[in-house]
N, C-alpha and C positions, 0 to 999 in steps of 0.2 A: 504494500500500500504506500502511493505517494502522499506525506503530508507538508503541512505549512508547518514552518517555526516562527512565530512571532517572540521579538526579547523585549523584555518587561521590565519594566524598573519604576519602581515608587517610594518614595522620600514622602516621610509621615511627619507631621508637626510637632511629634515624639523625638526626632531627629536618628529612626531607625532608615536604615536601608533595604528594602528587597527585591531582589532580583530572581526573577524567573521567567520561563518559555511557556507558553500556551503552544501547544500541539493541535493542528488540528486537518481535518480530512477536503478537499474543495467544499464538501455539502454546508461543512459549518464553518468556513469563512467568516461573513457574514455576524456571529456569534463570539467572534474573541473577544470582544471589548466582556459582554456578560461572563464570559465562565473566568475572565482574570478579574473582575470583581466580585463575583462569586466566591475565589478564590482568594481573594482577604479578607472579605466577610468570614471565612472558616478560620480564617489565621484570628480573627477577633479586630483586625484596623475597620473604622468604620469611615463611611462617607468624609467626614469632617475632618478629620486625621491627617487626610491625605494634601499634603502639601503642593506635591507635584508627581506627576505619573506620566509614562512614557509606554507605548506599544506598538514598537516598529515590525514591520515582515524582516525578518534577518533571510531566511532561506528555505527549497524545499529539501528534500531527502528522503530516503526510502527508513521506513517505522521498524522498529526491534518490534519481537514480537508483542512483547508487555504492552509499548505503544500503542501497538497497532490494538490489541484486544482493549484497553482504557476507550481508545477512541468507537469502535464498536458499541462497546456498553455504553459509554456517559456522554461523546459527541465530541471528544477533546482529552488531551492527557499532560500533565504539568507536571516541569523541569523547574526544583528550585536549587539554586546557586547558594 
């Protein structure tokens, strides 16, 4: 399976760093902004927090298989640094 890698980075008003890749397949393009907000809602940063945020397309590449099954089930699979 070919996916997208988007790299992520957000600077919280906490003065925490994090960095990570949203994975995901052509169908959910469209959807990285949600599953990497998604994805600090779980980490607990909330709306406000967020000082500055970044989600660039870095590149595509062919999915491990872990990858490729994350994106099957959930629509997406996240790389954090």
């Amino acid at each position: 399976m070919k996916i997208h890698v988007y790299d992520t980075h957000v600077d919280t008003s906490l003065g925490e760093h994090i960095h990570f890749d949203v994975l995901v397949n052509d169908e959910n393009i469209s959807n990285v902004k949600k599953f990497a907000d998604n994805y600090l809602v779980s980490l607990g940063v909330k709306t406000e927090q967020i000082k500055q945020e970044r989600c660039n397309f870095c590149h595509s590449e062919m999915a491990n298989p872990e990858v490729e099954e994350n994106i099957r089930n959930y629509g997406h699979s996240i790389l954090r640094f």
